[in-house]
N, C-alpha and C positions, 0 to 999 in steps of 0.2 A: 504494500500500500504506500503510495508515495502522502511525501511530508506535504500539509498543505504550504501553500505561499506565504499566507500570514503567521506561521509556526518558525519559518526559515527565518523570515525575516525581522522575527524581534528574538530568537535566541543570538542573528547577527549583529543586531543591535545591544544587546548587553554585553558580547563577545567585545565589539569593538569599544567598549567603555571599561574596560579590565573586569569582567567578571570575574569570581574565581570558579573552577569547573565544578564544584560542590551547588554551588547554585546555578549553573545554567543547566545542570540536573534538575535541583529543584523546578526550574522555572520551567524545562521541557516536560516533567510530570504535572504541569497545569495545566499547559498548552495541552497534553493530551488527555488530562480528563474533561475542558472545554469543550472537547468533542464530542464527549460523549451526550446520549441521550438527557435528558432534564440535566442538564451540569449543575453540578453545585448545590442540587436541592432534594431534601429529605421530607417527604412529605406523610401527615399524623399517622396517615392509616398503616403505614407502614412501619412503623416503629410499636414497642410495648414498654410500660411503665414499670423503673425500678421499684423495687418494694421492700429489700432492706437493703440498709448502708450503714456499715459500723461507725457508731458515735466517738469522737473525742476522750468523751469520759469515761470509758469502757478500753483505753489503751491504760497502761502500765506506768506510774511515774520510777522513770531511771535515779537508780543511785548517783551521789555527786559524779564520782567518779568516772560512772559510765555518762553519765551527760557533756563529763569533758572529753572524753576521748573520740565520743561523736562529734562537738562544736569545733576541735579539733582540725575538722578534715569535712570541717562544711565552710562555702561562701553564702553568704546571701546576695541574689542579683534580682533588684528592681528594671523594668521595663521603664525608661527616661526617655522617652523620643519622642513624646507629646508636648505641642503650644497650646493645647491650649483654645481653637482658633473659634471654637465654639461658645467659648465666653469672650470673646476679644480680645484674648491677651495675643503678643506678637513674639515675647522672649518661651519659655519652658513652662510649662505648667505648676511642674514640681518647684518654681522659686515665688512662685504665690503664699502669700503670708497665709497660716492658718491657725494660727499664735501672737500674739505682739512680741515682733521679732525674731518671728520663727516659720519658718518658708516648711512645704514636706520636707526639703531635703534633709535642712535641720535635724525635725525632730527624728526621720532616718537613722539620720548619723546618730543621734544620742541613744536610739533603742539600737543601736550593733553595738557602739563602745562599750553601752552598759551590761550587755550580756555577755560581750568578752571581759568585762571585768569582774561581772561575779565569777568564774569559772577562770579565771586567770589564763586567758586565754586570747591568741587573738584572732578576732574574725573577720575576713576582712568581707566588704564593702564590694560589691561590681553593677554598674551602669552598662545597661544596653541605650545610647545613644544612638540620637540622628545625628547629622553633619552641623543644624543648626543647636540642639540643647548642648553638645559637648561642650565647648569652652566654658558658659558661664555657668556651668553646672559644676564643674571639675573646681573652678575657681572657690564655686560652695563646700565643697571637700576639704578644699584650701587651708580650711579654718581649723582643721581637726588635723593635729600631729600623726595620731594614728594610722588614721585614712589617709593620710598621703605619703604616708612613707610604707605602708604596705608592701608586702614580697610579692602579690602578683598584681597584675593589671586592674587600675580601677576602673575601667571603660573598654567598651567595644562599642563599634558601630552599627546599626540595624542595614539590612541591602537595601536596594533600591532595585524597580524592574520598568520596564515602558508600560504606558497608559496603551489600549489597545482600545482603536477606534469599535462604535457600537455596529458603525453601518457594514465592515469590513473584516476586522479583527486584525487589520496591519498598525504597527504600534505611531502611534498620531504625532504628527509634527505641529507646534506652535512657536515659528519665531519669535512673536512677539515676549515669549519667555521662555526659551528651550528649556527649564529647569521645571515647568509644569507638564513636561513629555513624562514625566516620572513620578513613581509613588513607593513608596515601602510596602512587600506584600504580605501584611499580617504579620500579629505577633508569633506566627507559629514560625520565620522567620527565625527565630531566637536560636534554633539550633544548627540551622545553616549558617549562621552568622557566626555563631563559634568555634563553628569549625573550619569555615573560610577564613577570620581573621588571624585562626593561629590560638585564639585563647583558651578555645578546652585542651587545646594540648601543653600549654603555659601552667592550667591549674590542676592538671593531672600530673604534670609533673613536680608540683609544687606538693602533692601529697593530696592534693584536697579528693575526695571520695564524692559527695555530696551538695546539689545546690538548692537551697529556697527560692523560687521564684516567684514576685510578684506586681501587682501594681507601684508606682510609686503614689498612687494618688489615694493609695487604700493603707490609711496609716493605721490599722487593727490589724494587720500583716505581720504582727512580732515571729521572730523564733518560737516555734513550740518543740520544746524537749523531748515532749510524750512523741509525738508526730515524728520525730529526727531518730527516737533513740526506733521508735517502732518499726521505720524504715531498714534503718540500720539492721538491725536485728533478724528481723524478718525476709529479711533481703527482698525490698520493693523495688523495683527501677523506674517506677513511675506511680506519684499518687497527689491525688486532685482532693484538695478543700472544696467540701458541698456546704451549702446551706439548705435549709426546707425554705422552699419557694412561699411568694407572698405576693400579691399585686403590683407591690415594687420592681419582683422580678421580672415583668414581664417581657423585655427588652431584651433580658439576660440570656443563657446560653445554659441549658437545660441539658440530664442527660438519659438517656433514654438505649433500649433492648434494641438492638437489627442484626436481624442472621446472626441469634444465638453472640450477639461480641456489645458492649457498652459505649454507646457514642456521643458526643455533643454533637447537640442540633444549636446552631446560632439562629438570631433574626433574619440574618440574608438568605437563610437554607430554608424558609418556609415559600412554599409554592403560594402563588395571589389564591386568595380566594380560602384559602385553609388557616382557619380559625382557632385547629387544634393548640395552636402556639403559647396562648394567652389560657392555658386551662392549668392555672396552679396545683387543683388536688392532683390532677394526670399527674403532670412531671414534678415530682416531689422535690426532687433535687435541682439544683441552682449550681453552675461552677463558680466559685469566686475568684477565678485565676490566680488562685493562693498554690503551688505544685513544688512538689520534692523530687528533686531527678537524680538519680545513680548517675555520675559524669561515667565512670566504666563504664554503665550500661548503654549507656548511647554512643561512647568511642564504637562500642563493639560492632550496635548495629550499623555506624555509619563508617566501619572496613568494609561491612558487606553492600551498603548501599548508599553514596555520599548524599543522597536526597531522604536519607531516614531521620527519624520517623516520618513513614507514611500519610500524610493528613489528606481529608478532605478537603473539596476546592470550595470556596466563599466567592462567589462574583458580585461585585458591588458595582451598582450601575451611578456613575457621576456625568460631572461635566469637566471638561480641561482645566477651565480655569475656575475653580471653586467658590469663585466669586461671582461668574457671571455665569447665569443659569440659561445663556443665550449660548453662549462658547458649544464649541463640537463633543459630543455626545459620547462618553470613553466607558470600559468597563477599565475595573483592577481586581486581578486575580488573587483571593488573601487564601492566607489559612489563618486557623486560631492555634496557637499553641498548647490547648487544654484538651484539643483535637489528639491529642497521641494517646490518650486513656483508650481509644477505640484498635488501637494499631500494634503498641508497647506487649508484648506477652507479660501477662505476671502484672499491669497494673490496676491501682485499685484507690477506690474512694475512701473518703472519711469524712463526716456527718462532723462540723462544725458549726461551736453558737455564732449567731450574728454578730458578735462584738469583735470577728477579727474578717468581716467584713461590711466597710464603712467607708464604701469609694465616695470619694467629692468628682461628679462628676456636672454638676452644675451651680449657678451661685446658690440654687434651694438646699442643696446639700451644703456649703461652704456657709451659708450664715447660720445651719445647728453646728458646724466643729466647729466657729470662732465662737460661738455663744458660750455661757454657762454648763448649756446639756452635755457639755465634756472639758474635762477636767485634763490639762497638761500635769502626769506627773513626771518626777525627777527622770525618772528612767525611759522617760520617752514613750508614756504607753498614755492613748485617750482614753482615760478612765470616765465611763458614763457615769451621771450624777443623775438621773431621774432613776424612777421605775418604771417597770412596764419597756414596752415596745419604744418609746419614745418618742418626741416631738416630728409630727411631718409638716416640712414647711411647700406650698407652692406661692412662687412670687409673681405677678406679671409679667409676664416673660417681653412683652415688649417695653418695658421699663426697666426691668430688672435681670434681661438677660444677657449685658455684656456689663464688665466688669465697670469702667467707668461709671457708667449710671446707677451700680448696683453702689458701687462705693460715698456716691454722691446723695444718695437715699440714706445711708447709715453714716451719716459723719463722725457721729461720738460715738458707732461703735453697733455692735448686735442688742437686739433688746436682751430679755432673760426669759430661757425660753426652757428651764429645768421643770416647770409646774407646766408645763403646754402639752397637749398631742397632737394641735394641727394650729395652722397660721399660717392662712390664705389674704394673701395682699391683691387687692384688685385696683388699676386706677394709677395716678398718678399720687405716691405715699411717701412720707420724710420722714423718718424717725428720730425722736430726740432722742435726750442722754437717759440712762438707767429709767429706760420702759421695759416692763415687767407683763409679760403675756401668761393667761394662767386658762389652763383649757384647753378648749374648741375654739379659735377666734376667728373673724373676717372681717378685714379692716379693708373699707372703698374709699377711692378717691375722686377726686383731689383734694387734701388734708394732710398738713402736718400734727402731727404726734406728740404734743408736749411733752418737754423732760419730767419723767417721772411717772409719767402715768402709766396704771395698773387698769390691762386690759383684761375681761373677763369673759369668758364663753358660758 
């Protein structure tokens, strides 16, 4: 069967920009499941719901000991290649304050030093970086002697592949900014990336056994011991943090039965028209891209196959220039990297509480972690300070959903939002200093907020 046109010609297109051949593997395993029938999409009927998953608190807490000699020979590597662009920021997402004077990276760094110092230990630090978060992110590192004086790398870079026209699938030309021809394809990307850059074989040689992987924007993401030592122990080469799914999840990235093997289904993999997506009791389980990976256990499979682990393909249909919804019509081909629990022999879940998933993924989430509702402690953990489920905020999104206007709405700061469960802002709304929301609240505008005042549902 001959290669099509448009397959040739964007693995030449990455070819001539130095790919390394670990990813024009990857890239040529997309290009040929594109081909294939319904690409990219997992549709309800075909799938069956998990119905148990071993809990957090039913692993084993490890003696000192062995907790060190596990932390030992683990990195932790957050996912750093996002601006952001969806709240308006232009620099990294992760250098947004969500503390006075305390960016994610921040409080990062403070939850790694601090669990290498109980256990005397050092752990280091690794960023998966774009071209643009590197520098002033690293500069963030800067600050912490530890993290920058580290024995192996504190950054890698994420790849990049051509935007592939909708009408054609040859990968699209835009002079007017040849740097929007390009996208990164999925966080599932992560293991091609370390193996092109050179760094899983830097931290295999460094001794390291072990890596936590996660958000950087999900700061409930700590080290868990039980989780590290259980891996260890049990010899896991792959194992995914679940939550039980909620209305919140619905966006999320679900895992679900097909042909007998465990898979995530993302939002781009639901076919139109199938609603099975949004049925929380079905899909119980939620990934919170929280993952433990054996680095052996993926040198191994990627002797045998530099495009391993195997993921399913995510086609996301954009426009070139993400700004003008007029610009030429592209698909990008992603994976999810939470996608190898389907692929990995031997990997497995674990049934974790919501408190070590707590992404900021818009300013409604970012004004409950700067508020009250979470507590900075010493060691860099958000300790929740309500009961219950906690506060859910939505804001006006057309007032409140880029960062400037969201900032210029709270000049002195978040109200208090420890006594709330919901606080819906309609309108155009200013908040003064120490307001105090207690309940169910719905505040319309246009109206400013007097300092001090106690809102009540």
């Amino acid at each position: 069967m001959d290669t099509p046109g448009y397959v040739r010609a964007t693995l030449a297109k990455a070819e001539q920009t130095g790919a390394h051949p670990a990813e024009l593997a990857a890239l040529r395993r997309r290009l040929e499941q594109l081909e294939q029938p319904r690409a990219g999409l997992l549709p309800g009927e075909s799938l069956e719901p998990l119905t148990d998953v071993p809990g957090l608190e039913e692993l084993p807490e490890p003696s000192a000991e062995r907790a060190r000699e596990v932390l030992e020979r683990l990195v932790v590597v957050k996912l750093n290649g996002g601006l952001g662009t969806s709240m308006g920021l232009t620099g990294p997402k992760s250098l947004l304050e969500v503390k006075r004077g305390m960016s994610f990276l921040d409080v990062i760094a403070t939850q790694v030093l601090a669990v290498g110092k109980s256990y005397d230990v050092t752990l280091p630090l690794l960023l998966m970086n774009s071209s643009v978060t590197r520098e002033p992110s690293l500069a963030v590192l800067d600050r912490y002697d530890a993290l920058r004086d580290q024995k192996v790398p504190r950054d890698f870079l994420q790849g990049r592949e051509p935007k592939l026209r909708t009408d054609d699938r040859f990968p699209v030309e835009w002079p007017a900014d040849p740097e929007l021809e390009w996208c990164p394809p999925g966080h599932g990307d992560l293991y091609t990336a370390l193996l092109a850059s050179g760094t899983l074989d830097q931290l295999l040689a460094a001794g390291l056994r072990w890596a936590f992987v996660s958000n950087s924007d999900n700061l409930g993401a700590t080290v868990d011991l039980r989780i590290a030592s259980w891996v260890a122990a049990e010899g896991v080469p792959f194992a995914m943090e679940v939550v039980r799914g909620t209305s919140a999840d619905r966006k999320g990235g679900h895992l679900a039965r097909y042909h007998d093997r465990v898979v995530l289904r993302e939002t781009a993999q639901v076919p139109e028209g199938d609603d099975s997506f949004t049925d929380v009791e079905r899909w119980r389980f939620y990934n919170t891209n929280n993952l433990w990976i054996d680095l052996e256990a993926l040198r191994r499979l990627q002797e045998q196959d530099p495009a391993a682990p195997e993921l399913p393909l995510i086609v996301n249909h954009k426009t070139v220039d993400p700004k003008d919804p007029s610009s030429t019509p592209v698909i990008q081909l992603e994976t999810a990297m939470g996608a190898a629990i389907g692929s990995v022999a031997g990997a497995r879940p674990v049934l974790v509480p919501r408190t070590r998933f707590a992404p900021v993924k818009t300013t409604d989430d970012l004004l409950v972690v700067r508020s009250d509702a979470y507590e900075l402690t010493d060691d860099g953990r958000m300790a929740p300070t309500f009961e219950g489920p906690g506060p859910v905020v939505t804001l006006d999104p057309k007032r409140f959903r880029l960062m400037p206007d969201f900032e210029k709405r709270f000049p002195a700061g978040p109200p208090s939002l420890r006594q709330s469960t919901r606080l819906r802002v309609e309108g155009d709304v200013t908040f003064g200093a120490n307001v105090v929301v207690e309940g169910d609240v719905q505040v319309t505008g246009p109206q400013s907020v007097p300092d001090g005042e106690v809102l009540r549902g």
